[in-house]
LUMKE-129292 format. One record per residue (C-alpha): residue in three letters; x, y, z. Coordinates in steps of 0.05 Angstrom, whole numbers, plus 32768, in hexadecimal, padded with zeros to 4 digits. Layout:
BEGIN
ALAXYZ
...
//
This chain:
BEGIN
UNK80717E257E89
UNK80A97E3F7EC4
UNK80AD7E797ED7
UNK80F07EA07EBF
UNK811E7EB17EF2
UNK81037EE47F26
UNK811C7F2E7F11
UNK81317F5D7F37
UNK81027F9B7F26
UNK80C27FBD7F42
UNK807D7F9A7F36
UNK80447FD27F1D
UNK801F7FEC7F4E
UNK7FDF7FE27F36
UNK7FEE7F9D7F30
UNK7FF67F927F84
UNK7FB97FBC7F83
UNK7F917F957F54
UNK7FA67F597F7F
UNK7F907F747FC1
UNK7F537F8D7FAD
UNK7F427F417F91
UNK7F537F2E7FDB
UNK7F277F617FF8
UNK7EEA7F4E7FCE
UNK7EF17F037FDD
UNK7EF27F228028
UNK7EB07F488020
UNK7E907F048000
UNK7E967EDF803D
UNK7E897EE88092
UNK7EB07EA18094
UNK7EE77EB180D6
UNK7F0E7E7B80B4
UNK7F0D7E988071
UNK7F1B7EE0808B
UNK7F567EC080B6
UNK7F757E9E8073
UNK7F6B7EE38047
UNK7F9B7F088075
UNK7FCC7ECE8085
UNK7FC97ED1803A
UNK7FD97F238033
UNK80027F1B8069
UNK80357EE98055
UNK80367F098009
UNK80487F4A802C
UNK807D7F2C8052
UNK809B7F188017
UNK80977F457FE6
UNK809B7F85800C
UNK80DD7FB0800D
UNK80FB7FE28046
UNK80D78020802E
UNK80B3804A805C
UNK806D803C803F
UNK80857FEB8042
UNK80747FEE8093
UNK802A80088098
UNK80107FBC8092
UNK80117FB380D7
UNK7FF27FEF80E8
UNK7FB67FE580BB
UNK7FB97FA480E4
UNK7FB87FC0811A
UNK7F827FF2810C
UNK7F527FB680ED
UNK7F5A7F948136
UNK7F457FDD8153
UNK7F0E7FDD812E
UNK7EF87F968133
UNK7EFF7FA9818D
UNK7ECD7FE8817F
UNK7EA67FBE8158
UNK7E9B7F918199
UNK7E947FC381C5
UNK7E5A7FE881A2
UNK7E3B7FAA819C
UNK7E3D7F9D81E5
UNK7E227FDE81F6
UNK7DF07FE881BE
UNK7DDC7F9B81B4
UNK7DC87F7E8174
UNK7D8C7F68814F
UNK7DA07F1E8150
UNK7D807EF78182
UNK7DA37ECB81B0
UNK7D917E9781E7
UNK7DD47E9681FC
UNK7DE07ECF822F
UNK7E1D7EE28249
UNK7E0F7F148278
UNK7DDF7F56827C
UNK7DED7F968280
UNK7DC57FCF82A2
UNK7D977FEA826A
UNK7D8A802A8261
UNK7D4380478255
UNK7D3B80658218
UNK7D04809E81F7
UNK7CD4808581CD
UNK7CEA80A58188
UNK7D238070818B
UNK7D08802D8182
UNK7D347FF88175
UNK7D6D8013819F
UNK7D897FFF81D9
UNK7DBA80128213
UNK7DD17FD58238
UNK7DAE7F99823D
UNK7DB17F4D8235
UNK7DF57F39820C
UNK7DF27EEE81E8
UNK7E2E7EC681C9
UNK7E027EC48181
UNK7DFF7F0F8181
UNK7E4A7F19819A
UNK7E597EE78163
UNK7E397F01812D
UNK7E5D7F4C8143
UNK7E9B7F2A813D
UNK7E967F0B80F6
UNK7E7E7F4B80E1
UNK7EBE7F6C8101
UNK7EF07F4080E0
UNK7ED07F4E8098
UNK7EDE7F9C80A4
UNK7F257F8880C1
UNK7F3A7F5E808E
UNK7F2B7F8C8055
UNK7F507FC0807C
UNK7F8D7F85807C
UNK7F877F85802F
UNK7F887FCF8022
UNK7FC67FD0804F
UNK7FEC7FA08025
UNK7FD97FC77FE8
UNK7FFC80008010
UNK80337FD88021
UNK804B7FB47FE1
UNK80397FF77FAD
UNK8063802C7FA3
UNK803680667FA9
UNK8065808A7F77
UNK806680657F4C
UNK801280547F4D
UNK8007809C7F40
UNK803F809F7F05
UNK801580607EE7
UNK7FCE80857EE5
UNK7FB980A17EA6
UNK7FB980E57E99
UNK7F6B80F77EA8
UNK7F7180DF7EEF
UNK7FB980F97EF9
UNK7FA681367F23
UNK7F6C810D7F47
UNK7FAD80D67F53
UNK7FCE81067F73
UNK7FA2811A7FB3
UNK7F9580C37FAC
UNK7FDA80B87FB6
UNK7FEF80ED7FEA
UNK7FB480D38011
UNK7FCD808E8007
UNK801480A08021
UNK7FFA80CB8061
UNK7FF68085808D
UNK803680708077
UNK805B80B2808B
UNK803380B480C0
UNK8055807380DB
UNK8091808C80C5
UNK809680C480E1
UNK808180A38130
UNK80AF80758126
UNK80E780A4811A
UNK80CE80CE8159
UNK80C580948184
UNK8111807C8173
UNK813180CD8182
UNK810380C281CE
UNK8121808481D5
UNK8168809C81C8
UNK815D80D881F7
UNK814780AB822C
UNK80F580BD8231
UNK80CE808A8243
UNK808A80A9824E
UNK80538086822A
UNK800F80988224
UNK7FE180D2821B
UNK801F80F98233
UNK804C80E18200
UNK801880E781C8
UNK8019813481D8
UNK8065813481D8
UNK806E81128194
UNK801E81368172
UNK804D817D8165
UNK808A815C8146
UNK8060812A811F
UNK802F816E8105
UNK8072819580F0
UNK8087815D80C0
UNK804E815A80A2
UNK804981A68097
UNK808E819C8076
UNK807481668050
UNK804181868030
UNK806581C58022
UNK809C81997FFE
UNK806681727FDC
UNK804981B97FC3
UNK808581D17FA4
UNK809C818F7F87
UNK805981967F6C
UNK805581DD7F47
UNK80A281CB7F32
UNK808A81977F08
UNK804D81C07EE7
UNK8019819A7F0F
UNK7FCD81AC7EF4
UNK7FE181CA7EB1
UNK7FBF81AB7E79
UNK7FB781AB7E31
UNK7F8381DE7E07
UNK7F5081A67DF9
UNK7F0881B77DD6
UNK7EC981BC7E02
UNK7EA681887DE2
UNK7EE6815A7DF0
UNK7EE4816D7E2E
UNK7E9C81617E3F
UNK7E9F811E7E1B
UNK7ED381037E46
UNK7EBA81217E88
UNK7E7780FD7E73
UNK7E8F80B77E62
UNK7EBC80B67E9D
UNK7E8B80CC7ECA
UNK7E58809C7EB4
UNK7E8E80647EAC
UNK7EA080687EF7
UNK7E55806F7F0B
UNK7E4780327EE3
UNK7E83800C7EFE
UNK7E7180207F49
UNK7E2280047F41
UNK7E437FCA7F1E
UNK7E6B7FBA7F57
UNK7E397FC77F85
UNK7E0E7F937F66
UNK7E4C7F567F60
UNK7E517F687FB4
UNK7DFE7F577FBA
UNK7DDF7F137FB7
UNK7DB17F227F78
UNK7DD57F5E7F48
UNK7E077F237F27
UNK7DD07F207EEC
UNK7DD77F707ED5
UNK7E137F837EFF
UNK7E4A7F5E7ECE
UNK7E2B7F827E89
UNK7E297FBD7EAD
UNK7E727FBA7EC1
UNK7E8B7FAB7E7C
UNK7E637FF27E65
UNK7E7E80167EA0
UNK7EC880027E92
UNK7EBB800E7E4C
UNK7E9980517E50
UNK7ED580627E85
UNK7F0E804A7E5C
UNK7EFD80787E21
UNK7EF180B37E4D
UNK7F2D80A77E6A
UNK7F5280A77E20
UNK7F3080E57E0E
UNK7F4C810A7E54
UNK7F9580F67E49
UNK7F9B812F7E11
UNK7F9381597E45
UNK7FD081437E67
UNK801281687E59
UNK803F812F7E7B
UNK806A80FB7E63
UNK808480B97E8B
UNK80D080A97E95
UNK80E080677E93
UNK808F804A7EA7
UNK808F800D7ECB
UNK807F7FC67E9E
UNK803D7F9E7EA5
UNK805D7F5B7E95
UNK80557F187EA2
UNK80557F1C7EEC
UNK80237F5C7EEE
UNK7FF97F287ECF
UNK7FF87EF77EFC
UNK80057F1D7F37
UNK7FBC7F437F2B
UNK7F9F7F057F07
UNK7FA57ED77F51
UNK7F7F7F0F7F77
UNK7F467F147F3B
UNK7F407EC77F32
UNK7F3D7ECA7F82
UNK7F057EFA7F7E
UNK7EE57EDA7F4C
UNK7EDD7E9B7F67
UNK7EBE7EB07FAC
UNK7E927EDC7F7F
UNK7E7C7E997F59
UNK7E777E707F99
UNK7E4A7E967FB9
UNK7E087E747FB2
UNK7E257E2F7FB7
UNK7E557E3C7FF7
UNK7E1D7E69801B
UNK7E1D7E458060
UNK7E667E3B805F
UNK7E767E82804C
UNK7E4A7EAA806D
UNK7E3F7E7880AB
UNK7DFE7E8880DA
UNK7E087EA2811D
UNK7DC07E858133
UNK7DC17E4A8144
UNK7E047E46815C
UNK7E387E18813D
UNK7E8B7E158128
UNK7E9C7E3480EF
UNK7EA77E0480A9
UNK7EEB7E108084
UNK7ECA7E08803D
UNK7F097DE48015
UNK7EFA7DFF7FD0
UNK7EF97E547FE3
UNK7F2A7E3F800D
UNK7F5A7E237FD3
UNK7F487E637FB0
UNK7F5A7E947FDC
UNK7FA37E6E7FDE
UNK7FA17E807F97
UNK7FB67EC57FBB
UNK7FF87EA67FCE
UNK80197EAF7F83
UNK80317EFA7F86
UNK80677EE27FBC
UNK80877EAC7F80
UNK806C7ED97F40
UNK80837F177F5B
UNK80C27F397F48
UNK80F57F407F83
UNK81007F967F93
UNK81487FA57F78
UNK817F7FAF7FB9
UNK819C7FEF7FBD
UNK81E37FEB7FA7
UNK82177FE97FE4
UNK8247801E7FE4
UNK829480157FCA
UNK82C780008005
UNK82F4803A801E
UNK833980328008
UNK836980238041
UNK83A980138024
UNK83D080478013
UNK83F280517FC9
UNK843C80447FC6
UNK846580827FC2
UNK848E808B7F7B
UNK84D0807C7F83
UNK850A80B57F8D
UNK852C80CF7F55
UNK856E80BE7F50
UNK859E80EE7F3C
UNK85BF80E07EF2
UNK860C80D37EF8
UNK863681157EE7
UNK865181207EA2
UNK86A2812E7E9F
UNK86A681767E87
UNK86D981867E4D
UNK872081A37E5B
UNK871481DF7E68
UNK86CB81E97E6A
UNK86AC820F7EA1
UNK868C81DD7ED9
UNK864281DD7ED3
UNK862181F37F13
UNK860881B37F3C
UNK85BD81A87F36
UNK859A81A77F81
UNK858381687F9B
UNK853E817F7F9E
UNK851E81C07F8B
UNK850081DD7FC9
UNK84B481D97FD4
UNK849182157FE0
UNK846B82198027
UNK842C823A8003
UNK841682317FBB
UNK83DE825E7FA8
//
């Protein structure tokens, strides 16, 4: 069936969530470089998209930015510290350090092989590319209105989620901004030097920040809740805390090699367990929603590509083990496996299923031309008095126009 014409309105939230965390668990499934590569091309392309000009739109590339620093300190503490993984290709040697005896296993310097350097690296780009996903999420989700779609047990949890969410964004915002005013004032200094210059200004707005956050906060009656009964309350604290604890094992056991047998029923009492305790806490909230966002359509399949995405690399694990999770000894080119590979293109739909962010309106022209002035009154023709009538006084042309009217 086609798709209806693309609206113009904002996609849920948890929706580009839901989608980037499908991305991010086909990314933990696999050490492939090829894979990892396609994953954020994937992301990347969808955020290029789909994103809009808001300040939280432009902290993709810095979670890029920071997966590549991590994936450099990665290298280097491999180089220094070496690896378990043996090697019979050596690259060069570095002067080893003697160390005491209550630290076996460790070592300062030493012999540095290609297998070992290789097997750092696809280790790397796993932790890299997750960091790629989470910075989508960031990028494409309104953090506003995430928090505004939470239910009412986890609103005031939401909240210190979603101000930590938005501290990278206006983070970049706020260097960006700087960087522009040193530009325009003609300082060039880069650097340690202009790090210090720009650390105080940067500090100050986010002292303001939080002090406008805090009032915005207690204006709106943040933290007051319902009177609820004890036994309510310990029910839902119970089933939510278990739900969550249940969902986390769960997961823990779909990311190993053996928990897929008990890790799925597990999950469906975890959600289950969590979902009630979460229907039970909303009478506590005191809140209402204007105008809450729509989980269409679109929501659908905008969260179902980045399930079905996870879901697949889940299910191809033990077939696809080589070609996912390629061995660094011996040594040998990684395989693009065509089948995950198909899947994770799955993860292209969002930028054709998505709706398209509204443009703000532009404003009304000025008025140039100027209006036509009314037309002068012309004075009425003079009546002929009767014989002997007194003449009428003649009217003035115009009655004079005071300098100041008060």
């Amino acid at each position: 069936m086609p798709l209806p014409p693309t609206p113009q309105r904002h996609l849920h939230p948890g929706a580009w969530w839901l989608w980037a965390l499908g991305l991010a668990t086909a990314a933990s499934r696999t050490t492939n470089p090829l894979l990892l590569l396609l994953i954020t091309a994937v992301a990347g392309y969808v955020v290029a998209v789909r994103r809009t000009d808001a300040p939280w739109a432009r902290s993709y590339s810095v979670f890029l930015k920071l997966g590549l620093l991590v994936l450099a300190l990665r290298m280097v503490f491999f180089t220094l510290l070496g690896s378990p993984i043996p090697g019979t290709h050596i690259l060069f040697t570095l002067p080893e350090l003697p160390l005491p005896s209550w630290a076996p296993g460790v070592r300062l310097g030493g012999p540095v092989s290609l297998e070992g350097l290789l097997f750092a690296l696809y280790d790397a780009m796993k932790l890299a590319v997750l960091l790629a996903c989470v910075g989508a999420a960031n990028a494409l989700a309104n953090p506003a209105r995430l928090l505004r779609a939470l239910p009412g047990a986890l609103y005031e949890a939401g909240v210190a989620v979603v101000v930590a969410l938005t501290f990278a964004p206006n983070l970049v915002t706020d260097v960006q901004r700087l960087r522009a005013a040193r530009r325009l004032r003609g300082r060039t200094e880069r650097g340690a030097r202009a790090l210090l210059t720009v650390g105080v200004p940067i500090l100050e707005s986010a002292l303001e920040r939080s002090v406008s956050l805090a009032a915005a906060m207690d204006t709106r009656g943040f933290g007051r809740t319902a009177d609820v009964p004890p036994a309510v309350r310990r029910t839902t604290a119970a089933l939510t805390l278990t739900g969550l604890l249940g969902i986390c094992v769960a997961a823990y056991g779909l990311l190993g090699a053996d928990g897929s047998a008990w890790a799925l029923p597990l999950l469906g009492a975890g959600v289950l367990a969590a979902t009630t305790g979460l229907l039970l806490g909303g009478r506590r909230a005191v809140r209402t929603r204007y105008r809450p966002d729509p989980w269409a359509l679109r929501e659908w399949l905008v969260a179902g590509s980045g399930i079905a995405v996870a879901a697949v690399m889940v299910s191809l694990g033990p077939a696809y083990a080589d070609a996912l999770n390629p061995p660094a000894v011996p040594l040998a080119a990684p395989v693009l496996p065509l089948l995950p590979a198909a899947a994770i293109l799955f993860g292209l739909l969002p930028a054709v299923a998505a709706p398209t962010v509204p443009a703000l309106s532009a404003p009304a022209p000025a008025l140039t031309a100027r209006t036509p002035a009314a037309p002068a009154a012309t004075a009425a023709p003079a009546t002929p008095a009767a014989p002997g009538a007194p003449a009428a006084p003649a009217a003035p042309a115009s009655a004079p126009v005071p300098k100041d009217v008060r």
